[in-house]
N, CA, C and O atoms as a GROMACS GRO file, in nm:
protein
  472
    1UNK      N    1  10.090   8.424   9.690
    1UNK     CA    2   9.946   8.446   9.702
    1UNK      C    3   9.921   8.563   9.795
    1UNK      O    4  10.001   8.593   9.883
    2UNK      N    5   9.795   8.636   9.771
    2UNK     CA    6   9.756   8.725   9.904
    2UNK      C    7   9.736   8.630  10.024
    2UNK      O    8   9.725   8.507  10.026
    3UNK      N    9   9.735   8.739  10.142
    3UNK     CA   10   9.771   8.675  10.246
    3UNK      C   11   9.627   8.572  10.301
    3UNK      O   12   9.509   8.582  10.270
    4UNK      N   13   9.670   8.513  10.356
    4UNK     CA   14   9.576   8.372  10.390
    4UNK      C   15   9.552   8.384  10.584
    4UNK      O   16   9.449   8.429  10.635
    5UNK      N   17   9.640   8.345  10.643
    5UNK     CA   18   9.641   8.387  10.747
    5UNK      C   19   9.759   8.528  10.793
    5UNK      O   20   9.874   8.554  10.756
    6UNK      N   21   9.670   8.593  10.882
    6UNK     CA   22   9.723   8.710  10.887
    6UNK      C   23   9.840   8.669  11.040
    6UNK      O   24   9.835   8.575  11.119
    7UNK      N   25   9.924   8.770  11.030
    7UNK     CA   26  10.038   8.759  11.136
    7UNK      C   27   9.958   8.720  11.288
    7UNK      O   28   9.850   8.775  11.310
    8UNK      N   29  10.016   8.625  11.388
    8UNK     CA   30  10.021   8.634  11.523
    8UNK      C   31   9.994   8.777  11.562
    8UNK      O   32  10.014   8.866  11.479
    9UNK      N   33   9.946   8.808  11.698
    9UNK     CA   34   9.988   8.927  11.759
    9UNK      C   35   9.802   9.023  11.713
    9UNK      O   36   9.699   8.983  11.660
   10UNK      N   37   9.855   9.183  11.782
   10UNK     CA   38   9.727   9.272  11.731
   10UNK      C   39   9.675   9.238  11.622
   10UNK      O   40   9.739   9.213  11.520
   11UNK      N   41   9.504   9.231  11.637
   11UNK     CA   42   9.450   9.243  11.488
   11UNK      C   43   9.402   9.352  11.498
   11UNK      O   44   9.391   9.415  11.604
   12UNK      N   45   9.356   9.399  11.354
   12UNK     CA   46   9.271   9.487  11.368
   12UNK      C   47   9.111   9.503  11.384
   12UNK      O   48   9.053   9.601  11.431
   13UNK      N   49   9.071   9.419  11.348
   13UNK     CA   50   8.938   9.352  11.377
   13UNK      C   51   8.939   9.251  11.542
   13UNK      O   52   9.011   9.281  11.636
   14UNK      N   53   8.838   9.128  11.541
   14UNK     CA   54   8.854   9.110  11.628
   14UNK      C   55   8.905   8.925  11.612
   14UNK      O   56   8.917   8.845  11.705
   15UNK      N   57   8.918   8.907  11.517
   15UNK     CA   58   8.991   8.770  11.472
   15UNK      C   59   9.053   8.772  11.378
   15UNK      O   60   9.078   8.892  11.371
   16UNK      N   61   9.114   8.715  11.271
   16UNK     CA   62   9.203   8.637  11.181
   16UNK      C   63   9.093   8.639  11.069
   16UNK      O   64   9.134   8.712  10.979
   17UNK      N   65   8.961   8.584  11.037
   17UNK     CA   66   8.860   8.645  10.953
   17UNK      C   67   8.798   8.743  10.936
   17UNK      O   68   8.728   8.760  10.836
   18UNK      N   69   8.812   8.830  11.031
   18UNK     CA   70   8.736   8.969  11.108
   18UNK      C   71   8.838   9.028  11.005
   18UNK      O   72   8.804   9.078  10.897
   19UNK      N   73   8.959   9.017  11.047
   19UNK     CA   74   9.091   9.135  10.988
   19UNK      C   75   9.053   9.072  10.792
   19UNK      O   76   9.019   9.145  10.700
   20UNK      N   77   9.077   8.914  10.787
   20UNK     CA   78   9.095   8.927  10.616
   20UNK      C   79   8.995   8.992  10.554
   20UNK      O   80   9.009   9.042  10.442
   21UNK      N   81   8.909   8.996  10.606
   21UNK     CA   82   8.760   9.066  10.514
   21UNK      C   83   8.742   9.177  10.552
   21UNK      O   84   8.670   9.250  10.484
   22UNK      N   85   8.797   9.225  10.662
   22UNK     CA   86   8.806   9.399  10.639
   22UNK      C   87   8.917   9.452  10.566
   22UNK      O   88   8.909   9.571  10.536
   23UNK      N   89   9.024   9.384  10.528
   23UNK     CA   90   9.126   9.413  10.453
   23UNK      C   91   9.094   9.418  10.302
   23UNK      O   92   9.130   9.509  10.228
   24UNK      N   93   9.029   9.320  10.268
   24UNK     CA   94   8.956   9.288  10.148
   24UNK      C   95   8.825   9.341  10.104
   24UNK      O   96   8.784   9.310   9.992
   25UNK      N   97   8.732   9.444  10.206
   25UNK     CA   98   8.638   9.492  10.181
   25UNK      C   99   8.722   9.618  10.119
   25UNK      O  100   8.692   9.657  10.006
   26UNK      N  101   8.837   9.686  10.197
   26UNK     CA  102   8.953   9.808  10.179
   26UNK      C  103   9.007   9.875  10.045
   26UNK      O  104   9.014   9.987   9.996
   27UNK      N  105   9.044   9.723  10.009
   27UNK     CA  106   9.144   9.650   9.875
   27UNK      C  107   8.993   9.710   9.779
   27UNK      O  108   9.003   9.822   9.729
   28UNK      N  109   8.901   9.654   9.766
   28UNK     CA  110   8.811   9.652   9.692
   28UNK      C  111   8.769   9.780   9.690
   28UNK      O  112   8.732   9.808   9.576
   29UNK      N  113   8.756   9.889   9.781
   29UNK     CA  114   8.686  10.016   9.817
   29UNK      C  115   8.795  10.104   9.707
   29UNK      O  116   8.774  10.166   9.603
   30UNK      N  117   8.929  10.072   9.793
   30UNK     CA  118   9.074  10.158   9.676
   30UNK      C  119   9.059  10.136   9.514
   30UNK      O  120   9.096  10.224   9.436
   31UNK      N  121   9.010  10.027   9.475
   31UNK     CA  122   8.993   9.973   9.350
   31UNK      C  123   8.896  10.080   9.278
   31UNK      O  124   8.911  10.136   9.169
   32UNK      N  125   8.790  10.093   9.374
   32UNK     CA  126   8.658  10.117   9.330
   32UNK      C  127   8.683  10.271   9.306
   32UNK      O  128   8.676  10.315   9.192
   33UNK      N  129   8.713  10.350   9.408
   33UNK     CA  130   8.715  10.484   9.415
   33UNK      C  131   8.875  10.542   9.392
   33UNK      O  132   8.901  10.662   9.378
   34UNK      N  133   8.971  10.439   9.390
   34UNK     CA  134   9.145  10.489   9.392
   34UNK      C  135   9.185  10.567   9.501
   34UNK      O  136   9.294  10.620   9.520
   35UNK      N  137   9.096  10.567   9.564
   35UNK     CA  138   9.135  10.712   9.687
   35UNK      C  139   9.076  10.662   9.797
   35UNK      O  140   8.971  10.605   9.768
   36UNK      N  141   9.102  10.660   9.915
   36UNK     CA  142   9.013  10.586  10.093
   36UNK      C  143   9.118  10.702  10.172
   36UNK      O  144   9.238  10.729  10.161
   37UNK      N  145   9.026  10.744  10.242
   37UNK     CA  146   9.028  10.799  10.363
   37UNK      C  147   9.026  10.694  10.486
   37UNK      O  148   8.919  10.651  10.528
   38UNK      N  149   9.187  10.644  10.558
   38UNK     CA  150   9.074  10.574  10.677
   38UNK      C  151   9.244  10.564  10.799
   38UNK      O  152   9.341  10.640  10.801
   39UNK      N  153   9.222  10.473  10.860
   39UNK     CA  154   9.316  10.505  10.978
   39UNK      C  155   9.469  10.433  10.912
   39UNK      O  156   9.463  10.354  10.818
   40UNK      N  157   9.655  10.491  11.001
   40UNK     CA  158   9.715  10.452  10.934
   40UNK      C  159   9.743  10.344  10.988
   40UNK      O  160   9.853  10.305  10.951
   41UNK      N  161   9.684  10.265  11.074
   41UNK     CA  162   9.743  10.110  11.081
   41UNK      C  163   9.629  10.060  10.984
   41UNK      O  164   9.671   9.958  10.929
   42UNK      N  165   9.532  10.083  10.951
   42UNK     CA  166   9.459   9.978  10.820
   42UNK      C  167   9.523  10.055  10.721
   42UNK      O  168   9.563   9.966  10.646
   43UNK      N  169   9.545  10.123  10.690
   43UNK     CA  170   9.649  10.181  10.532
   43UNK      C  171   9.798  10.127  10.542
   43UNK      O  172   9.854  10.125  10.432
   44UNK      N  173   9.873  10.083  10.646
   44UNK     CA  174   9.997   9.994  10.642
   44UNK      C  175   9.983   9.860  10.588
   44UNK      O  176  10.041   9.804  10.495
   45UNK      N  177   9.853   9.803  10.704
   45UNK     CA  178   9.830   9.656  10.635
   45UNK      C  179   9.820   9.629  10.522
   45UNK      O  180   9.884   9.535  10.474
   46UNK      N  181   9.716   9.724  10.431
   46UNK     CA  182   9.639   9.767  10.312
   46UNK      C  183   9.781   9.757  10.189
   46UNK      O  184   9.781   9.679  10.094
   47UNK      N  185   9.869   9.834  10.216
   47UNK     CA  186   9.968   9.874  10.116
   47UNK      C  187   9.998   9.768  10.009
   47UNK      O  188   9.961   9.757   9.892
   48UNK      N  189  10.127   9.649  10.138
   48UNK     CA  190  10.132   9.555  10.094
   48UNK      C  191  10.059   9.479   9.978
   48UNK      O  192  10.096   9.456   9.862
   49UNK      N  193   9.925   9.443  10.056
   49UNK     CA  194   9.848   9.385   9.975
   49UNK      C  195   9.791   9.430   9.882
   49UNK      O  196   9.769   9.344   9.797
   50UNK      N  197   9.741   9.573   9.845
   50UNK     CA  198   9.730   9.607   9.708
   50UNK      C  199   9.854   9.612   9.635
   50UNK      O  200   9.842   9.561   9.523
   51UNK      N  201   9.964   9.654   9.660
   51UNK     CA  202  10.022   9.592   9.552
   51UNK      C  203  10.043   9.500   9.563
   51UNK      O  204   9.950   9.499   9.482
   52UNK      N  205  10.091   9.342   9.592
   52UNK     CA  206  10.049   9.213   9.526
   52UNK      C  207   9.939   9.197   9.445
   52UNK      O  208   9.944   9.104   9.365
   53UNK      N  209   9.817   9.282   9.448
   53UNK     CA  210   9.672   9.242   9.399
   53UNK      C  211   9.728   9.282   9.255
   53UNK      O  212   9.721   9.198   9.166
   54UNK      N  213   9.799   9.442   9.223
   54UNK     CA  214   9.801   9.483   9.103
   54UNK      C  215   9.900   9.446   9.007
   54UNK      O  216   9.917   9.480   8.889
   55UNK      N  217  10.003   9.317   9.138
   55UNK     CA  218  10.090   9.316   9.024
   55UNK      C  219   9.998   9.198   8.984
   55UNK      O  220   9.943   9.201   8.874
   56UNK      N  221   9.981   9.108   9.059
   56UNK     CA  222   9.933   8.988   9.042
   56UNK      C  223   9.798   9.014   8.869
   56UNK      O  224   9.771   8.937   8.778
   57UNK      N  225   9.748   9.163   8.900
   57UNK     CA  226   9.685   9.184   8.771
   57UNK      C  227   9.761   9.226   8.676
   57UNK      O  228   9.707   9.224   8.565
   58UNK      N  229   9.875   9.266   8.680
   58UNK     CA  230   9.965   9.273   8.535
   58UNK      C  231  10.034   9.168   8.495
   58UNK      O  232  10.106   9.183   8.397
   59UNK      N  233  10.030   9.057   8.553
   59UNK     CA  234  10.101   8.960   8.509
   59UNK      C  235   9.998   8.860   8.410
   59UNK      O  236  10.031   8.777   8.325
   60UNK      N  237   9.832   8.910   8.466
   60UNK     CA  238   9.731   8.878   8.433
   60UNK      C  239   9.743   8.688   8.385
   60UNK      O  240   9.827   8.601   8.408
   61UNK      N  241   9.627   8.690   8.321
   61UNK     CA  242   9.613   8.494   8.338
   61UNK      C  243   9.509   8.421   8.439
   61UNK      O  244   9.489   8.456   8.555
   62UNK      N  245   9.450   8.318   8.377
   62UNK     CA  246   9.357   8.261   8.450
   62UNK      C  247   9.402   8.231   8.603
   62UNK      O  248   9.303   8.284   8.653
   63UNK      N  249   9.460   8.197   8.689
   63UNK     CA  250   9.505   8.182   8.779
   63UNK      C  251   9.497   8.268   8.857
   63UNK      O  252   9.421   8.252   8.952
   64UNK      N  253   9.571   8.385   8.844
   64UNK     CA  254   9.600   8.512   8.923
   64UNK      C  255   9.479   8.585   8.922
   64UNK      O  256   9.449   8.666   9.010
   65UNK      N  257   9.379   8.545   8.786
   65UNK     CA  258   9.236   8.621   8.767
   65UNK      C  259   9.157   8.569   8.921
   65UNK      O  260   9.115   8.639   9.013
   66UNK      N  261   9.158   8.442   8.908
   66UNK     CA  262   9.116   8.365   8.985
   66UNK      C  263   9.148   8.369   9.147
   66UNK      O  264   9.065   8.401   9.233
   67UNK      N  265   9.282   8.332   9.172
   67UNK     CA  266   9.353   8.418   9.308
   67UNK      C  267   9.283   8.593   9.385
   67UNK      O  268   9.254   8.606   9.504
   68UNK      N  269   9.272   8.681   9.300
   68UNK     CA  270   9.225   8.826   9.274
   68UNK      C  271   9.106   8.785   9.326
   68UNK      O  272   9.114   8.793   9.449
   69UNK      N  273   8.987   8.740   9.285
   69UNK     CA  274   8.887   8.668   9.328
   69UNK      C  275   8.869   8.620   9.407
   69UNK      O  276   8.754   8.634   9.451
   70UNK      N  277   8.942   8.549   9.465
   70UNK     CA  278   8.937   8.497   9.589
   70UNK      C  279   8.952   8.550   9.712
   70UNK      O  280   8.886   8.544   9.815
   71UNK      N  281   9.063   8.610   9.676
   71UNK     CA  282   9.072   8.768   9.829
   71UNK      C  283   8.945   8.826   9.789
   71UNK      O  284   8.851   8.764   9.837
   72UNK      N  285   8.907   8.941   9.707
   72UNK     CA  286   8.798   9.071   9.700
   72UNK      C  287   8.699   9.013   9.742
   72UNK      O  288   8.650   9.053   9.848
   73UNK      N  289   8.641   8.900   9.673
   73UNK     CA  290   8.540   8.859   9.663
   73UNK      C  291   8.444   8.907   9.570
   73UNK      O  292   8.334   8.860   9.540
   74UNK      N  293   8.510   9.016   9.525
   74UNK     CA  294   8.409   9.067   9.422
   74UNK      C  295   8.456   9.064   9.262
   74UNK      O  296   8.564   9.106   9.222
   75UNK      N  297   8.359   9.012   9.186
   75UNK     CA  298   8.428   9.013   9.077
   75UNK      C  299   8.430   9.119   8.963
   75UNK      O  300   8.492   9.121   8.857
   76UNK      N  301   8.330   9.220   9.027
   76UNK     CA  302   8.362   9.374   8.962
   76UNK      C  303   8.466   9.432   8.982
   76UNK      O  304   8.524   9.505   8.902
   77UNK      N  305   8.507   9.399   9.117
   77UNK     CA  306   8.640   9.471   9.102
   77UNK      C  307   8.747   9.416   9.098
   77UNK      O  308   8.837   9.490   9.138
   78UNK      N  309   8.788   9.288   9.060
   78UNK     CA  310   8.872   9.219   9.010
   78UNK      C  311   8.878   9.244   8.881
   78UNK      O  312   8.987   9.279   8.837
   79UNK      N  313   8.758   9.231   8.783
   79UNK     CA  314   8.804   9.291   8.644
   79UNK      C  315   8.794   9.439   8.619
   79UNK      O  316   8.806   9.478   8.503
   80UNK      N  317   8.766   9.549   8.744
   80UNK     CA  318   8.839   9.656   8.684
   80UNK      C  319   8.979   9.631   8.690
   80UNK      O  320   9.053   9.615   8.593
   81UNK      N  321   9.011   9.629   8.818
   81UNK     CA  322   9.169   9.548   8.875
   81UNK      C  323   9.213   9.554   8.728
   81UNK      O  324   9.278   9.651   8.689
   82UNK      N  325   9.164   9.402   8.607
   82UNK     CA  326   9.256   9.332   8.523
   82UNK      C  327   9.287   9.431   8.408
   82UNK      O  328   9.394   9.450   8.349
   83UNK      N  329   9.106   9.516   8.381
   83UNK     CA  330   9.136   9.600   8.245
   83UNK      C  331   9.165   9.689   8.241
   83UNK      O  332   9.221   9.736   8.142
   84UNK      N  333   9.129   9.782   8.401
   84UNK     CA  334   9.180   9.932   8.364
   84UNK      C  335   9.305   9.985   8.490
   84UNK      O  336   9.379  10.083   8.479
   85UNK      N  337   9.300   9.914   8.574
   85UNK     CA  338   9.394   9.937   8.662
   85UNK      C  339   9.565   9.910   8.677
   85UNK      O  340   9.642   9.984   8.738
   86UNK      N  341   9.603   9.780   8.602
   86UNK     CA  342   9.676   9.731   8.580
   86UNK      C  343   9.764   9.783   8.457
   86UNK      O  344   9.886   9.788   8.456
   87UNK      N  345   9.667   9.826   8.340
   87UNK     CA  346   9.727   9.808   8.218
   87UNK      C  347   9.795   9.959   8.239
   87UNK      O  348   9.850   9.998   8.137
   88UNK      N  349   9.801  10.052   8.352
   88UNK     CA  350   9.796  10.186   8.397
   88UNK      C  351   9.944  10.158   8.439
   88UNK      O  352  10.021  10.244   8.396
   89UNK      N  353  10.007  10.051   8.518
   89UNK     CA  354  10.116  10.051   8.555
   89UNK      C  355  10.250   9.968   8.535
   89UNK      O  356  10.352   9.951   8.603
   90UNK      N  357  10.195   9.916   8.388
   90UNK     CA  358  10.240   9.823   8.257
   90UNK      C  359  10.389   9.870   8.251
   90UNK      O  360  10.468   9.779   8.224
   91UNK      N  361  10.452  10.012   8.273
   91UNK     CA  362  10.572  10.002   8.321
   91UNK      C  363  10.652  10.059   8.385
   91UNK      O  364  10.747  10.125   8.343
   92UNK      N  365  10.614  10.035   8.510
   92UNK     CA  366  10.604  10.081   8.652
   92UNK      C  367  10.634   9.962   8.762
   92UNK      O  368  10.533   9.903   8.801
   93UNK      N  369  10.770   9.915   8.821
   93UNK     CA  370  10.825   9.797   8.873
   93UNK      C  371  10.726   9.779   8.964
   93UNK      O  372  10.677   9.666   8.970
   94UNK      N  373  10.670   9.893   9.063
   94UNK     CA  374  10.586   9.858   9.194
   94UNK      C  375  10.580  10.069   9.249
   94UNK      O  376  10.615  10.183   9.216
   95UNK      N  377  10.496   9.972   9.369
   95UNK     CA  378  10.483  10.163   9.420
   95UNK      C  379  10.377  10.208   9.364
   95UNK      O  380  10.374  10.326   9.329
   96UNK      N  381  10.289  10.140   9.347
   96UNK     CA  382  10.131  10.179   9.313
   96UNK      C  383  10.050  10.307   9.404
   96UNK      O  384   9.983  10.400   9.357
   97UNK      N  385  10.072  10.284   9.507
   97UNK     CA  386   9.997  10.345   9.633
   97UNK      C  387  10.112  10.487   9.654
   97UNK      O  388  10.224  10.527   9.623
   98UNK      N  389   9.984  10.524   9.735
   98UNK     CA  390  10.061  10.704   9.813
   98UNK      C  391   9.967  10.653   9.907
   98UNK      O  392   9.867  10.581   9.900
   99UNK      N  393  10.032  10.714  10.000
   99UNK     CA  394   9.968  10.734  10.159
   99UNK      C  395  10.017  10.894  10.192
   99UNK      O  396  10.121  10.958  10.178
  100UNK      N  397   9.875  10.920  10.245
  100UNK     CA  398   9.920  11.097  10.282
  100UNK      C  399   9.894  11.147  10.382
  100UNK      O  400   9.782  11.196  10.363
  101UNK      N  401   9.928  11.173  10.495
  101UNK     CA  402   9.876  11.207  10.632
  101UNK      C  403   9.776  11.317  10.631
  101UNK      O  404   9.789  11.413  10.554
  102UNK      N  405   9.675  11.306  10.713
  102UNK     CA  406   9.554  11.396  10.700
  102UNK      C  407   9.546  11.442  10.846
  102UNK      O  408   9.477  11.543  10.854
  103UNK      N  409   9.585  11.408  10.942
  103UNK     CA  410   9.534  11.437  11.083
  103UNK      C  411   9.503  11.377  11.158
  103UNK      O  412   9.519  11.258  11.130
  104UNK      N  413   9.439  11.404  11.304
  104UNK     CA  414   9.377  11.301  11.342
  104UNK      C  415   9.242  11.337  11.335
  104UNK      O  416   9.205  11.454  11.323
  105UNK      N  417   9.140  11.204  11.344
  105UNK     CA  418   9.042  11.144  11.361
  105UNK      C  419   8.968  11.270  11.478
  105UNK      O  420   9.036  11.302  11.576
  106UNK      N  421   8.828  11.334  11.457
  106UNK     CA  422   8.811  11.414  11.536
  106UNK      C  423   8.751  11.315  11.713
  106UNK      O  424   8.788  11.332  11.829
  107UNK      N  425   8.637  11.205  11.647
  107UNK     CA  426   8.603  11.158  11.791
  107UNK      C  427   8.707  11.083  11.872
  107UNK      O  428   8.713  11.088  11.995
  108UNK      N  429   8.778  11.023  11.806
  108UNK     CA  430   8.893  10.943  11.925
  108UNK      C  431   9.040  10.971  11.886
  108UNK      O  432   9.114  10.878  11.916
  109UNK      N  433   9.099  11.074  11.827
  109UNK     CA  434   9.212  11.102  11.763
  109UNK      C  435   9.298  11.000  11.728
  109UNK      O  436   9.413  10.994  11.773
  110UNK      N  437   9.229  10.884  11.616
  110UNK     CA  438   9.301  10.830  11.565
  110UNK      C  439   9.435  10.870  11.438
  110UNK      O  440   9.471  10.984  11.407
  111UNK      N  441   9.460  10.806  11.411
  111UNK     CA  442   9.523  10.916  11.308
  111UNK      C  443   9.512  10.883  11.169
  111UNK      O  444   9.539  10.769  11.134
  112UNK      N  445   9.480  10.962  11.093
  112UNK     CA  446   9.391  10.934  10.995
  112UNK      C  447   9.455  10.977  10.810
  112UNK      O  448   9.437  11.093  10.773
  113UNK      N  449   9.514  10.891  10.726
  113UNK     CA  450   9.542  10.879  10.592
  113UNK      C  451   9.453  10.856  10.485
  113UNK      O  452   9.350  10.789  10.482
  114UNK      N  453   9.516  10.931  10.388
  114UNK     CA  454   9.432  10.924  10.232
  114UNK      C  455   9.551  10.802  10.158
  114UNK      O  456   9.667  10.828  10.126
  115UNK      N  457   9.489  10.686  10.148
  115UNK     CA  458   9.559  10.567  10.026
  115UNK      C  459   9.518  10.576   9.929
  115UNK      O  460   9.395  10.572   9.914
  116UNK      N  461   9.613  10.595   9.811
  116UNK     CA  462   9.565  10.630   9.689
  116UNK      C  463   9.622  10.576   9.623
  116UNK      O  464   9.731  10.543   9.669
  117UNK      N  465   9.586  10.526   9.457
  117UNK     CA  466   9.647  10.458   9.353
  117UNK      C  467   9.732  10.584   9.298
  117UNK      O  468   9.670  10.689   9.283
  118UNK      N  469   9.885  10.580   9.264
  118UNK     CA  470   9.943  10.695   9.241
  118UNK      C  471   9.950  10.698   9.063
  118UNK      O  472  10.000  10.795   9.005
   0.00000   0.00000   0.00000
């Protein structure tokens, strides 16, 4: 399953629900646009879990439809996820994502990546 509770230790938000739903607002944003600009410790967390999301959509089926749903929360982008995203990497083992270093962040020099569906 996607992740449920997130690891002990730093979050990135400011709790354990704070982090799943900014992870899952993320997941949903990459879906939407294939491309996010944003910092590289939320694009590490991020990785992982989009791909589980896309394989979990090529294996497709009520269940995993359902699972998909349950992380995003959204169900627009769960069925782009099923019809147009998935059927894209039909045969392709994994390695969905690129991460590309961009710089840092100008107000607090974070350091800052483009995650992209490859």
């Amino acid at each position: 399953m996607v992740p449920g509770r997130p690891k002990q230790g730093q979050r990135l938000g400011g709790s354990a629900a704070h982090q799943r739903a900014l992870l899952a607002n993320l997941a949903a944003s990459l879906i939407a646009a294939e491309s996010i600009l944003t910092t590289e410790a939320k694009a590490k967390m991020l990785k992982p879990i989009i791909e589980r999301l896309i394989t979990k959509a090529k294996k497709g089926g009520v269940h995993n439809h359902r699972q998909v749903v349950a992380f995003l929360r959204d169900k627009d982008m769960a069925h782009k996820l099923f019809a147009e995203v998935a059927p894209r990497y039909e045969e392709r083992p994994g390695g969905y994502t690129r991460v590309l270093k961009r710089g840092p962040r100008q107000g607090d020099n974070a350091p800052m990546v483009v995650i992209e569906l490859v």
